[in-house]
N, C-alpha and C positions, 0 to 999 in steps of 0.2 A: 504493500500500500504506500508504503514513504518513498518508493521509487516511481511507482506510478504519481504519485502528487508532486518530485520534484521534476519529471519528465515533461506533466501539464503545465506546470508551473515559466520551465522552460521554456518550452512553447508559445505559453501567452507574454515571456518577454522579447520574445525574438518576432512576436507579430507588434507589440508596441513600437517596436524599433525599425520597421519594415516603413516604406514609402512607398504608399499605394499610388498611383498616379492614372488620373482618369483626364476625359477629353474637356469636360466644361464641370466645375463643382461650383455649385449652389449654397449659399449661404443664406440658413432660414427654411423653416417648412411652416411658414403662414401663408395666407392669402396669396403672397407673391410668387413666393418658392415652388408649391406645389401647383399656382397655376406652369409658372416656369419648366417645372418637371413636365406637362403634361404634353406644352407646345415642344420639346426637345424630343420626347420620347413622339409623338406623331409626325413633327417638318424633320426634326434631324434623326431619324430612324437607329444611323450607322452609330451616333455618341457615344460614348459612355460615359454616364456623370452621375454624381452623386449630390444627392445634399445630406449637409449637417445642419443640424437643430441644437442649439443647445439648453432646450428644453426638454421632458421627458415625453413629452409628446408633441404633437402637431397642431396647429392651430394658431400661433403665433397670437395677439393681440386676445383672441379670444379665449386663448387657454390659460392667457395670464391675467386678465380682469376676470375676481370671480366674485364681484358685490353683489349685494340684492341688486334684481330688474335688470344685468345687463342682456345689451341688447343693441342693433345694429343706430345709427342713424342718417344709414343711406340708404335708403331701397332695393331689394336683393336681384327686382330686374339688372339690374345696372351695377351693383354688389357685386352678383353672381355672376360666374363666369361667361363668356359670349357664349361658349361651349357646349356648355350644362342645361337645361332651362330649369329655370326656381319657380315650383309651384306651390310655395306657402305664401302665407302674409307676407307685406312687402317689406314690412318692418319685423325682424327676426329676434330671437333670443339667441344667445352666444351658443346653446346647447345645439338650438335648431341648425345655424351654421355651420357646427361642429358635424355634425351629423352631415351635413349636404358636402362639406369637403372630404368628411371619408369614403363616401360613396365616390367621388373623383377619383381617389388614391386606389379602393377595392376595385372602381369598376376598369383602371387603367393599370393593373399590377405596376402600384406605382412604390409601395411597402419596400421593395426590392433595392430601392435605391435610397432610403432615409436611412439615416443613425441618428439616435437621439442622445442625448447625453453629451453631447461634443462641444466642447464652448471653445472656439478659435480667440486664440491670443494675436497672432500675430500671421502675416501674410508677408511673402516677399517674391519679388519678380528677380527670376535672372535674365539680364539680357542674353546670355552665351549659352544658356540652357534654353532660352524660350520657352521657360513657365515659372509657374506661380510655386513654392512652396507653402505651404498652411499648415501653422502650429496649433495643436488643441490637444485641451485635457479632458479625458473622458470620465464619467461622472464615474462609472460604476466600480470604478478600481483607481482614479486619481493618478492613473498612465498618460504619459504626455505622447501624444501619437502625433505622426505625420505623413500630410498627405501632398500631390503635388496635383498640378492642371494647368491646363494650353491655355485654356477662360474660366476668368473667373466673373460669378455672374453673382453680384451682390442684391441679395431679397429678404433683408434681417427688417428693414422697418425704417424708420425713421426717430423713433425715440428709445428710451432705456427702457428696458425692461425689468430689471432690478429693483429699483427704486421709481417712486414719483417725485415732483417737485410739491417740497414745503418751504413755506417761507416761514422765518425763524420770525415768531413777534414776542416782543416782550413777553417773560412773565411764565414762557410755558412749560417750565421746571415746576409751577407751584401748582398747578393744574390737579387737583385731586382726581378727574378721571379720568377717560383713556383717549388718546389722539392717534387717530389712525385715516390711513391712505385710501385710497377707494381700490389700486392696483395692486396691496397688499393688504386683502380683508381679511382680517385674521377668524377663522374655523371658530372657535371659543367665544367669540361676540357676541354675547348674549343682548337684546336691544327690548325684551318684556317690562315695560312698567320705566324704560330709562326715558329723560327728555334728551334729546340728540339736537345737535346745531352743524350743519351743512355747509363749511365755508364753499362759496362756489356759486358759478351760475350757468356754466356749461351745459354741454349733451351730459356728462356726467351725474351731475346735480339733478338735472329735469329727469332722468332716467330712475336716481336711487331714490329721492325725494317719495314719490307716490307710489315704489315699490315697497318702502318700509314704514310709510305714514301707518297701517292699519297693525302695525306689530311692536310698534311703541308709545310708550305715552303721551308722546309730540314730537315735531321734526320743524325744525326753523329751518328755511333756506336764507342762508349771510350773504346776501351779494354788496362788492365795493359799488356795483354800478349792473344795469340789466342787461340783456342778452336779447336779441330777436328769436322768437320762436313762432313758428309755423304748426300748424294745426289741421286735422284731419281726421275722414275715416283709415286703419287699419284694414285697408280693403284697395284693390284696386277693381275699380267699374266693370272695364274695359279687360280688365282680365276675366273677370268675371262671366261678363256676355259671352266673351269667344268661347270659354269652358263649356256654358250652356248651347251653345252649337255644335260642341264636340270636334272643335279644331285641335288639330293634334300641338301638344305640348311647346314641339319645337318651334313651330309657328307662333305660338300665344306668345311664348318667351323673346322673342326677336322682334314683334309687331309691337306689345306692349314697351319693351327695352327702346324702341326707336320713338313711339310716343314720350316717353319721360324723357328723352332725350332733348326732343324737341319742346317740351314745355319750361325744362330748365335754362335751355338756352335764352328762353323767351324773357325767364327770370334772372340769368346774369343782366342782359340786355338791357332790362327795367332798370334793376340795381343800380346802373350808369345814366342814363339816359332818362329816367325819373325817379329819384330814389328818393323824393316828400311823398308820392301818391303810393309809393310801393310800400314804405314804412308803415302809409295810413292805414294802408290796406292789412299787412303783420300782424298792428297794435288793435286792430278793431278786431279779429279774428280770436284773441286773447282775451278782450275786454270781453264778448258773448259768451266766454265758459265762466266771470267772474263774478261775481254779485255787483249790482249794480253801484253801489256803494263801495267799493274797493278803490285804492289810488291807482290804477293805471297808469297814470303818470308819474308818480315816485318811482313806482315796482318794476316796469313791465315797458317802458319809453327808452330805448336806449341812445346814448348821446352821440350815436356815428351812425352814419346812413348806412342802409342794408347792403349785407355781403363784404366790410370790410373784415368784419369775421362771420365764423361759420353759422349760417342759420341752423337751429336744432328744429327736430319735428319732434312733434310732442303727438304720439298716435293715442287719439279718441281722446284728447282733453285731458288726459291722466294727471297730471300734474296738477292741472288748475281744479277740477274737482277733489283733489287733497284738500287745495286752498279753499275752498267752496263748502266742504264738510266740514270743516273746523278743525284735520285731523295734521293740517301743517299751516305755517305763516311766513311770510316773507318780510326782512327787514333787511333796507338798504342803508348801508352805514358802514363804519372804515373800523377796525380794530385798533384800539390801544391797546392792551395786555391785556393776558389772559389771569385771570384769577382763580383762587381756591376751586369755588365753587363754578367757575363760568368764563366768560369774555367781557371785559367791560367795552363801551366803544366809546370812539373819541364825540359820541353825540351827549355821552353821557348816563345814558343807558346800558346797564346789563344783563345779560342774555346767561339765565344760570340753565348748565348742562352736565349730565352724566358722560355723557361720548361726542369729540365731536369729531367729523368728517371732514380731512384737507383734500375735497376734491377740488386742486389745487394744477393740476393740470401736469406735464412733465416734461422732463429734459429733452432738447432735441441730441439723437445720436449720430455723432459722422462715421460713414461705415462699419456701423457695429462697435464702435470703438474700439475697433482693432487694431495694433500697431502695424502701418505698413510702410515697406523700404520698395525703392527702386535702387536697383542694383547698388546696394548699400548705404543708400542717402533716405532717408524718411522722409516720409512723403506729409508735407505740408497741404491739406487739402484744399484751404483757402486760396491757396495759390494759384490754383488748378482752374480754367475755364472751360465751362460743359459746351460737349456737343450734344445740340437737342436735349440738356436735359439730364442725358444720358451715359454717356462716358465722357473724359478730360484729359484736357491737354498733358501730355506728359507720364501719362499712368496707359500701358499697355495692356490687352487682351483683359479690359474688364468692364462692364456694365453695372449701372446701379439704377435699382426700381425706385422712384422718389414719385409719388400718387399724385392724386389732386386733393387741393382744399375745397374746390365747391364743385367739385362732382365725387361720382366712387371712386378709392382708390385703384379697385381692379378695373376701371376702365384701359388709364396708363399702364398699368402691369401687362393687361393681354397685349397693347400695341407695343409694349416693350420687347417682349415673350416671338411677337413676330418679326422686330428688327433684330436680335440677336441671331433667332435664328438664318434670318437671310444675310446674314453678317458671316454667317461661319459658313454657310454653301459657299457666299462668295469668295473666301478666305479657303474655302478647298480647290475653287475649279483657278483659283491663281497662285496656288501651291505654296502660300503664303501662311509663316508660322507666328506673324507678329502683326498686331494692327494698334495704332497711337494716332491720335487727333493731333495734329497738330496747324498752328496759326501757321496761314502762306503768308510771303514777304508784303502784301497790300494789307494784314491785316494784324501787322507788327506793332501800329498806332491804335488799333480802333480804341475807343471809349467804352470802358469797363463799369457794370453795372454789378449790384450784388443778386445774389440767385434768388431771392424775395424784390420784391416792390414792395417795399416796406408804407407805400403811403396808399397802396392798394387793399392790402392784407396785414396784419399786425396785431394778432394775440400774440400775450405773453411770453410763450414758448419760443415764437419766431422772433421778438425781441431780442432775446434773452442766448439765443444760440446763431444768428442772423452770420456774424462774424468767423464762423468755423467754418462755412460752408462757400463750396467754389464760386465764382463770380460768371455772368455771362457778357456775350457783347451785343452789340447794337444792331446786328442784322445774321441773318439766317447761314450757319448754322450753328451758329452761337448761342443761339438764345433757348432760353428755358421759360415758357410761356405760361404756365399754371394753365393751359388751355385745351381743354378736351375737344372742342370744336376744331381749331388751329391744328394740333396735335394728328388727328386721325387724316387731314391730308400732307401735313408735313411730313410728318414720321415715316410713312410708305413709300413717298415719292420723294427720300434722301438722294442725293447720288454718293455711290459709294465709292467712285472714281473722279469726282471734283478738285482732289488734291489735297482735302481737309481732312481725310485720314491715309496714313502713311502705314504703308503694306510692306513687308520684306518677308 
């Protein structure tokens, strides 16, 4: 037995030690990853790639928010894959999502190609090898393993995962009850009989607010300042009708997906081009779920025109009939410390609580926060200017999924999912093992912008992480457009032979 165990044993260190090396690896099995996986294993048939998760499961965002009431707040037509069609509500629970991407994974023997447990530390490109090395530790034995790749295709997300963002305010050492994160709900939370206080005023907030009004003694939502929210049935019409005709699925799913496309476009449009008559329109939608006697205007009016940040949907009113049964309340007011028993605010008022909630929003991540070198020099992100969005000047053989703020994230991931792919046919049939963006000599000057339009777009997060993140330039294919309309004719009809990416 002691020879069979140091024989295994030996084994499993001379596979740590091995470098496995596949054609594209993946980083991330969320939304992006596994769409990723899906388009490689169908356009690039010949690949062989892998993705690592360094989670213990799949699901990325949804596996690791696990508060009361989570739940989507984009519509799963447009959510969900082009691929797939999504025949639930349009507004999903994290479960229900979870469920519709394993059916992706079982129904494309996609299991074959994850490892979970794998958290990449670090990545590095050889020029003279032409590929990527990738350091990671795996969970289940705390073995530093490594793997190598031609492309490397980054689908980790856009913020940490670990932690959320707290902002430290006075006072909250004396805090006699429990302060906790919405991304890290702790299992043990008991909330029977507690009063809760909600800093926040996000998708988050709107989401957990009226999921756990009926299972505690009260729930304050704290906001510094309101949020636009949008209101609706939990239904869509028009999906509905075609179901009653008995159109097959994949039709319903692509007819309706091109409908919401088209009514959102209509609503970025407004947001610009009238954004008094659009707000009116927001704030009176809000006002008919509220008693009529409510401040609206203190609560529920926020002080930047619609779509500078993300509009949340609040499906069937939930929220506001919390407020409406008496079973939560809203107070807008700024925190000065937190006390004993509660928050006091700088109005002078305090707000006493058992637990209270920093749904506080969270850190932006630049790839994964991985340490990455080019051929021994670390790679300064910010330095880097995207093409489309999508790869950068000076960083070879890799792509990164970065979504939309006001549309689904997996709209940009599937059109990403199909440049990569046609990147790497076209990168076989020119027997080329290196591909880098690089600025041509006319565009040695251009006028450098940051990768946000910070006066377009600007919550906290984007604030607060704006500066790590590559810069674009002032005309095409430079630029990074937050635009899903812009985007699906750009992104297809790239030329990959203009001189803006450099082949060897």
């Amino acid at each position: 037995m002691e020879t069979n165990a140091a024989s295994a044993e030996t084994v499993e260190v001379r596979r740590a030690s091995e470098v496995e090396h596949f054609d594209v690896l993946i980083v991330g099995a969320g939304i992006s990853g596994i769409g990723g996986a899906y388009h490689l294993s169908t356009q690039c048939p010949g690949k062989r790639f892998l993705v690592l998760e360094a989670q213990d499961d799949f699901g990325g965002t949804w596996h690791t928010h696990r508060y009361p009431g989570i739940r989507s707040d984009s519509d799963l037509y447009t959510f969900g894959y082009r691929f797939k069609p999504w025949t639930g509500a349009p507004i999903a629970t994290a479960a229900e999502i979870r469920k519709y991407m394993g059916e992706v994974i079982e129904e494309n023997d996609l299991a074959r190609h994850i490892r979970y447990g794998h958290r990449i530390s670090a990545a590095s490109w050889s020029g003279e090898d032409r590929r990527w090395t990738i350091e990671a530790t795996r969970a289940a034995d705390g073995a530093q393993v490594r793997f190598s790749a031609s492309f490397l295709w980054m689908c980790q997300g856009y913020y940490r995962h670990d932690a959320g963002y707290v902002p430290q305010w006075p006072g909250m050492e004396r805090f006699g009850g429990r302060i906790v994160h919405p991304q890290a709900w702790p299992e043990d939370l008991a909330l029977e009989g507690k009063r809760v206080v909600v800093i926040g005023s996000g998708a988050t907030a709107a989401t957990l607010l009226p999921a756990i009004a009926g299972a505690c003694a009260h729930v304050t939502m704290l906001q510094r300042s309101p949020t636009y929210f949008m209101t609706g049935r939990n239904a869509n019409e028009l999906a509905d009708t075609l179901r009653e005709l008995e159109i097959p699925e994949e039709w319903i799913h692509e007819i309706v997906r091109r409908k919401i496309l088209k009514d959102q476009a209509k609503l970025a449009r407004r947001a610009f081009e009238e954004p008094e008559a659009l707000a009116r329109e927001l704030i009176a939608g809000v006002r008919a779920h509220l008693p009529a006697d409510f401040d609206v205007e203190r609560h529920f009016t926020p002080r930047y025109q619609p779509w500078r940040q993300r509009i949340a949907f609040v499906p069937d009113g939930d929220l506001f009939r919390a407020v409406r049964e008496g079973k939560a309340s809203v107070v807008t007011d700024e925190i000065e410390a937190f006390t004993e028993a509660g928050i006091r605010l700088k109005s002078g008022a305090t707000l006493e609580a058992d637990v209270v909630v920093a749904a506080t929003g969270f850190d932006l991540s630049v790839l994964g926060d991985i340490s990455v070198t080019i051929d021994g020099r670390p790679l300064d992100f910010g330095d880097t200017v995207t093409w489309h969005g999508t790869m950068f000047t000076g960083v070879p053989n890799m792509a990164w999924v970065f979504g939309y703020f006001r549309a689904s994230w997996t709209l940009r991931a599937d059109l990403i999912s199909d440049f990569v792919c046609r990147l790497l046919r076209h990168m076989d049939e020119r027997h080329a093992t290196r591909v880098t963006p690089t600025l041509r000599p006319a565009e040695a000057g251009m006028p450098l912008k940051p990768w946000f339009d910070l006066d377009n777009f600007n919550p906290g997060y984007v604030l607060r992480g704006a500066h790590l993140m590559p810069r674009q330039g002032d005309r095409l294919p430079w630029r990074h457009t937050q635009d899903y309309w812009t985007d699906r004719g750009d992104l297809p009809a790239a030329d990959l032979n203009d001189g803006s990416l450099a082949f060897d």
